[in-house]
N, CA, C and O atoms as a DFTB+ gen file, in Angstrom:
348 C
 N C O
     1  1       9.493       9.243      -3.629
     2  2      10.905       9.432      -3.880
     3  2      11.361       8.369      -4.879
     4  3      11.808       7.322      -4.410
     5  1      11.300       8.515      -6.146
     6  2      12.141       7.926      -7.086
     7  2      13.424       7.118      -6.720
     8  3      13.589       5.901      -6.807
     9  1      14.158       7.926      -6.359
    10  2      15.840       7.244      -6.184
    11  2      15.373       6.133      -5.558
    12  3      15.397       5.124      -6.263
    13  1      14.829       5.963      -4.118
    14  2      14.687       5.306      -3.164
    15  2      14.507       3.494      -3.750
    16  3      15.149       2.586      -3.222
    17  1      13.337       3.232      -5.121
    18  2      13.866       1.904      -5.383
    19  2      15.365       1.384      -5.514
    20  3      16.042       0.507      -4.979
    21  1      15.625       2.769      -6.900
    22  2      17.324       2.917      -7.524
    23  2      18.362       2.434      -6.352
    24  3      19.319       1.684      -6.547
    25  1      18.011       2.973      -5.182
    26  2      19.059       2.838      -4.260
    27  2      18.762       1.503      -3.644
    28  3      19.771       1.201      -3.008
    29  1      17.835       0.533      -3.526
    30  2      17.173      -0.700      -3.195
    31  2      17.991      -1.723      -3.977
    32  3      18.540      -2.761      -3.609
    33  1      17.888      -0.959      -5.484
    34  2      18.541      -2.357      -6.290
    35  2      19.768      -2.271      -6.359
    36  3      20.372      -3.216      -6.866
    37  1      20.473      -1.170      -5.893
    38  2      22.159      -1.141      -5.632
    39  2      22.418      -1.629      -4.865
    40  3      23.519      -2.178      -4.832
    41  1      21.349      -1.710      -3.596
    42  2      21.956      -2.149      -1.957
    43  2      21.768      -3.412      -2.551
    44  3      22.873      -3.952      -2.487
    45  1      20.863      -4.283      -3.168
    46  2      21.210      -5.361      -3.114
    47  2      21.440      -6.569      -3.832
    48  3      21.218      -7.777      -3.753
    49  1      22.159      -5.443      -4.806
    50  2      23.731      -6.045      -5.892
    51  2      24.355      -5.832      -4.753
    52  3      24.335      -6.888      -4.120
    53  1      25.118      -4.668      -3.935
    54  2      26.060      -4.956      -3.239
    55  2      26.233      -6.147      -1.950
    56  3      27.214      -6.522      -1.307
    57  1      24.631      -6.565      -1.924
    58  2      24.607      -7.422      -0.753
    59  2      24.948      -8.407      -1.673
    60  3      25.564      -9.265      -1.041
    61  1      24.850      -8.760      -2.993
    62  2      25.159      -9.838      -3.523
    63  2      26.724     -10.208      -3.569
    64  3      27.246     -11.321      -3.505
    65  1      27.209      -9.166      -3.676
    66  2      29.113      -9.049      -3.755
    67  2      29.202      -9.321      -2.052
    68  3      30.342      -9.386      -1.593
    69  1      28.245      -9.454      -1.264
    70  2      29.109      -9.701       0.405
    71  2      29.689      -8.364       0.733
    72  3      30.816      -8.111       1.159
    73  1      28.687      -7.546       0.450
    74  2      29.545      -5.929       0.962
    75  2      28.724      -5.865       1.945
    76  3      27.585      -6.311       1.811
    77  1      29.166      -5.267       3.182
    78  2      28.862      -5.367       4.431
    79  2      28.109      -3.835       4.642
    80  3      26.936      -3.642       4.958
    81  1      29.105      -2.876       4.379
    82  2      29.177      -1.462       4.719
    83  2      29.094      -0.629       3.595
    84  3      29.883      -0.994       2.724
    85  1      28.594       0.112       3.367
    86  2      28.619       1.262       2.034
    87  2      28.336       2.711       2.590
    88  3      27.524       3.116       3.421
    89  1      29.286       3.340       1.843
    90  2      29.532       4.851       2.370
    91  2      28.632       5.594       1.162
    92  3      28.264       5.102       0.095
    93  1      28.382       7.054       1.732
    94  2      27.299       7.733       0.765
    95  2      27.862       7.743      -0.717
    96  3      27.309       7.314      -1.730
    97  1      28.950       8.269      -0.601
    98  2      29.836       8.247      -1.684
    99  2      29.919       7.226      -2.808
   100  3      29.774       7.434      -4.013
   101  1      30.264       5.724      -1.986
   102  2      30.290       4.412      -3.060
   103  2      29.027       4.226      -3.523
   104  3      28.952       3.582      -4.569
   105  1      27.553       4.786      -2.815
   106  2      26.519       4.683      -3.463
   107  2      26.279       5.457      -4.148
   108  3      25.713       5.143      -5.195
   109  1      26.519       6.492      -3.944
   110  2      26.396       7.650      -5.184
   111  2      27.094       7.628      -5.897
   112  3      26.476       8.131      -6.835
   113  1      28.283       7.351      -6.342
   114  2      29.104       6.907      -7.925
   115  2      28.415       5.792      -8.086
   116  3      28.295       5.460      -9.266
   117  1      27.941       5.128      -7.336
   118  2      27.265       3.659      -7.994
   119  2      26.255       4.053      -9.267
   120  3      26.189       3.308     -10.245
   121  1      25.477       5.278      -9.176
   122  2      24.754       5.197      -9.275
   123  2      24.545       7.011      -9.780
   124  3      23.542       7.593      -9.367
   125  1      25.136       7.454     -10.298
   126  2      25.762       8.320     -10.964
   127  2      25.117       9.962      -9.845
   128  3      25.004      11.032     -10.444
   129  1      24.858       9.909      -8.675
   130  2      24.698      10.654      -7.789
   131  2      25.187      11.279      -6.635
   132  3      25.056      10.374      -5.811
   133  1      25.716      12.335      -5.973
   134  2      26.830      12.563      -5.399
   135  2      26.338      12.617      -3.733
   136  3      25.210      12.868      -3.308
   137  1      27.539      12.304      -2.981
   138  2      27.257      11.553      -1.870
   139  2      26.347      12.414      -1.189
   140  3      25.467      11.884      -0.511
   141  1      26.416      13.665      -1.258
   142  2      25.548      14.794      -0.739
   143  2      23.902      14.569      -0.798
   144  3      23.143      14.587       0.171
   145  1      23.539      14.345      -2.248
   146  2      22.199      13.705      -2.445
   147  2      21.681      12.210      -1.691
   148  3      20.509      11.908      -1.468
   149  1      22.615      11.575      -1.448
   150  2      22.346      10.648      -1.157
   151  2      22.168      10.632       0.414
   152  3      21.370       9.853       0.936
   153  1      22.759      11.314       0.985
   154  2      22.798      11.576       2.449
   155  2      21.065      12.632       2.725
   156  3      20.305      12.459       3.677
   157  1      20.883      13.554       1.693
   158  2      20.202      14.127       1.915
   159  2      19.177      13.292       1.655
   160  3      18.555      12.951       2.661
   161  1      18.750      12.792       0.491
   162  2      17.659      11.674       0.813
   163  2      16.966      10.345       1.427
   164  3      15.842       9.844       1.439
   165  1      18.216      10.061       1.913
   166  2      17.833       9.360       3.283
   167  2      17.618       9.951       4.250
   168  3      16.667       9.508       4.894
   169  1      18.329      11.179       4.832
   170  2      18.284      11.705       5.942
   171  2      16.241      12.220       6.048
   172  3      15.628      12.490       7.081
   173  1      15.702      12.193       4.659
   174  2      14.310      12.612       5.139
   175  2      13.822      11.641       5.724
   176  3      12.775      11.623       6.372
   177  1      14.623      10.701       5.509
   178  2      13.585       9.423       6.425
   179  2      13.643       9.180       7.904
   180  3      12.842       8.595       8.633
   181  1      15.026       9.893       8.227
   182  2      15.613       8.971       9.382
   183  2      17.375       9.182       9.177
   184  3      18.104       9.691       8.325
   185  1      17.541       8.526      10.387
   186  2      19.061       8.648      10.694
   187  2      19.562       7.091       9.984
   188  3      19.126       6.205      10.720
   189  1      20.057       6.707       9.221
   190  2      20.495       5.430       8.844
   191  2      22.211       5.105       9.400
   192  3      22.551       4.175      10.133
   193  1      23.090       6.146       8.816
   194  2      24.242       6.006       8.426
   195  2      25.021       5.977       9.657
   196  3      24.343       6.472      10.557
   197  1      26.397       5.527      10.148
   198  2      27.012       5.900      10.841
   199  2      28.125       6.535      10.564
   200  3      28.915       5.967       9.810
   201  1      28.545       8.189      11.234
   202  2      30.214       8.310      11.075
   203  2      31.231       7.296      10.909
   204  3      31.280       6.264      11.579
   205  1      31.909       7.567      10.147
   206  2      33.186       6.757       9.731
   207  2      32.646       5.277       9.540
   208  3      33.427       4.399       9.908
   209  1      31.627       4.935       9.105
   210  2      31.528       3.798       9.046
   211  2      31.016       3.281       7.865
   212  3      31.490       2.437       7.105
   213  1      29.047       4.471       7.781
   214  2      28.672       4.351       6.538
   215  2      27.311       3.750       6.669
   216  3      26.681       3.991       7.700
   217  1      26.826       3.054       5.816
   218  2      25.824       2.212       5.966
   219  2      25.846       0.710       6.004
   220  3      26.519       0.012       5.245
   221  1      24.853       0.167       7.188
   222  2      25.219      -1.158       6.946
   223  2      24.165      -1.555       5.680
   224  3      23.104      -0.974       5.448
   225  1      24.614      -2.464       5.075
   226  2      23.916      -2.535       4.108
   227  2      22.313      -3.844       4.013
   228  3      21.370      -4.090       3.261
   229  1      22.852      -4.286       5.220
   230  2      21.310      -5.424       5.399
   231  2      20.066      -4.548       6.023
   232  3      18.876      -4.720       5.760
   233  1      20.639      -3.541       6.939
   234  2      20.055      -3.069       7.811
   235  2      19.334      -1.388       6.744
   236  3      18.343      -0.688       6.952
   237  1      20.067      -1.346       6.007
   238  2      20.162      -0.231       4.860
   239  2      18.633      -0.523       4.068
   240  3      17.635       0.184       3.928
   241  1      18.991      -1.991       3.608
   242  2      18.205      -2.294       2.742
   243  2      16.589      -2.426       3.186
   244  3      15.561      -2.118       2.584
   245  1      16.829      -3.029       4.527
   246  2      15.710      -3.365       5.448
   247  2      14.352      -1.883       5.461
   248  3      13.121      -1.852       5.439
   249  1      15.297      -0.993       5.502
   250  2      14.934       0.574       5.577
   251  2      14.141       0.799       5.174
   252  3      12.996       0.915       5.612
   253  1      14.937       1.018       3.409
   254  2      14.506       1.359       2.272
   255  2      12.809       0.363       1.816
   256  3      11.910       0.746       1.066
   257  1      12.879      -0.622       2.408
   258  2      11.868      -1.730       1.682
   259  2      10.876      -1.232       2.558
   260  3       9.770      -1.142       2.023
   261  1      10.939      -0.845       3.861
   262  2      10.066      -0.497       4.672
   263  2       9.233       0.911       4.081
   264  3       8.046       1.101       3.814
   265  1      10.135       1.562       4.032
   266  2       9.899       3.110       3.646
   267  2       8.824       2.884       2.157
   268  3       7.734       3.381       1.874
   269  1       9.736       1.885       1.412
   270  2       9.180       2.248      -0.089
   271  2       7.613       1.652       0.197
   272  3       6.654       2.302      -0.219
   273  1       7.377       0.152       1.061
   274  2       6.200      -0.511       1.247
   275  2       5.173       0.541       1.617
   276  3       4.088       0.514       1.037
   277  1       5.473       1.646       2.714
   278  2       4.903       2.943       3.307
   279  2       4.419       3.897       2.016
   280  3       3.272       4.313       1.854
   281  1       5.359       4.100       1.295
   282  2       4.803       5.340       0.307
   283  2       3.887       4.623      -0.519
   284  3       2.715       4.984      -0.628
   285  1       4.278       3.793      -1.010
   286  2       3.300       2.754      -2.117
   287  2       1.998       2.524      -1.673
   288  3       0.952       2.839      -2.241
   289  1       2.137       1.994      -0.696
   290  2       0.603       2.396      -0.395
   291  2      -0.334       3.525      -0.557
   292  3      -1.455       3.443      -1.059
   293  1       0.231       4.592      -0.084
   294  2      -0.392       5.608      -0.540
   295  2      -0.735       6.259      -1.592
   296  3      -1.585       7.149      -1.625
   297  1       0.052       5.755      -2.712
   298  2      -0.435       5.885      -3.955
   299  2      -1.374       4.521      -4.392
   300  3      -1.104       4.187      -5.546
   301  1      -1.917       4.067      -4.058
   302  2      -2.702       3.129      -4.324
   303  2      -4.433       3.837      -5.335
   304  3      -5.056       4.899      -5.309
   305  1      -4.546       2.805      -5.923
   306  2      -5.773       3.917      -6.354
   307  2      -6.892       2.571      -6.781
   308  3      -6.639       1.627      -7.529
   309  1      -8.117       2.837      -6.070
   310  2      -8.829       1.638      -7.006
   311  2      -9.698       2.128      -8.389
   312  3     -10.125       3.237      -8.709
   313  1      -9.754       1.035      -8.944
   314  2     -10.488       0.979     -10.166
   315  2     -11.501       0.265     -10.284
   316  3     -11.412      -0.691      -9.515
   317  1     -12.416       0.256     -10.865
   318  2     -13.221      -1.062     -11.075
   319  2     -14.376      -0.056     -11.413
   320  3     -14.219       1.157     -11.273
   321  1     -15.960      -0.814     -12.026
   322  2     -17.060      -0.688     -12.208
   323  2     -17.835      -0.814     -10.788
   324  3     -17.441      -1.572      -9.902
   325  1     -18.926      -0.029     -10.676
   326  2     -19.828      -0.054      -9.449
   327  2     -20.314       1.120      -9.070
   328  3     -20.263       2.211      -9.638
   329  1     -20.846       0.766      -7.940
   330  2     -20.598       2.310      -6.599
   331  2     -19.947       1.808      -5.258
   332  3     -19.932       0.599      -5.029
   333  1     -19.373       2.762      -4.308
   334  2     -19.518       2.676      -2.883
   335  2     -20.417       3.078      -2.472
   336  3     -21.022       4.013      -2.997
   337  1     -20.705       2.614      -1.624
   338  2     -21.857       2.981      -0.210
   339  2     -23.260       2.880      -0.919
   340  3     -24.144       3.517      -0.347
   341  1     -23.537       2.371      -1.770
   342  2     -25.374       2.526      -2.207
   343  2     -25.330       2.947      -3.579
   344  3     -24.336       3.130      -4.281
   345  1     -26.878       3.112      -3.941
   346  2     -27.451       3.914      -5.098
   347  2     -28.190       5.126      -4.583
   348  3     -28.727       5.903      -5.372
């Protein structure tokens, strides 16, 4: 998921301003995406957000770093000269 850094380095500019809470909405104009997308792509992960409240944003960020550490791995690929397992 692409966005998912995008939305990493917004959460934390906004943690830099001392923003506590962020709604789908303020992240998606942040970030030229509408709150709908933004709800929908978190929601593949998990429940984050709360009614009327939004996202907390330490706990937001915490998420996202987890999630992204998870996919990254899996794209991992080695390289190098050799063999595995023998000749």
């Amino acid at each position: 998921m692409r966005r998912l850094s995008l939305y990493l380095r917004q959460l934390e500019s906004f943690k830099r301003k001392e923003r506590r809470t962020i709604s789908s909405r303020q992240l998606g104009e942040s970030l030229g995406l509408t709150d709908a997308q933004v709800r929908k792509d978190l929601a593949y992960f998990g429940q984050f957000g709360h009614p009327g409240i939004g996202y907390r944003v330490d706990d937001l960020i915490a998420q996202v770093k987890r999630i992204l550490g998870r996919t990254r791995c899996g794209m991992c690929c080695w390289w190098g000269p050799g063999t595995w397992g023998g000749r």
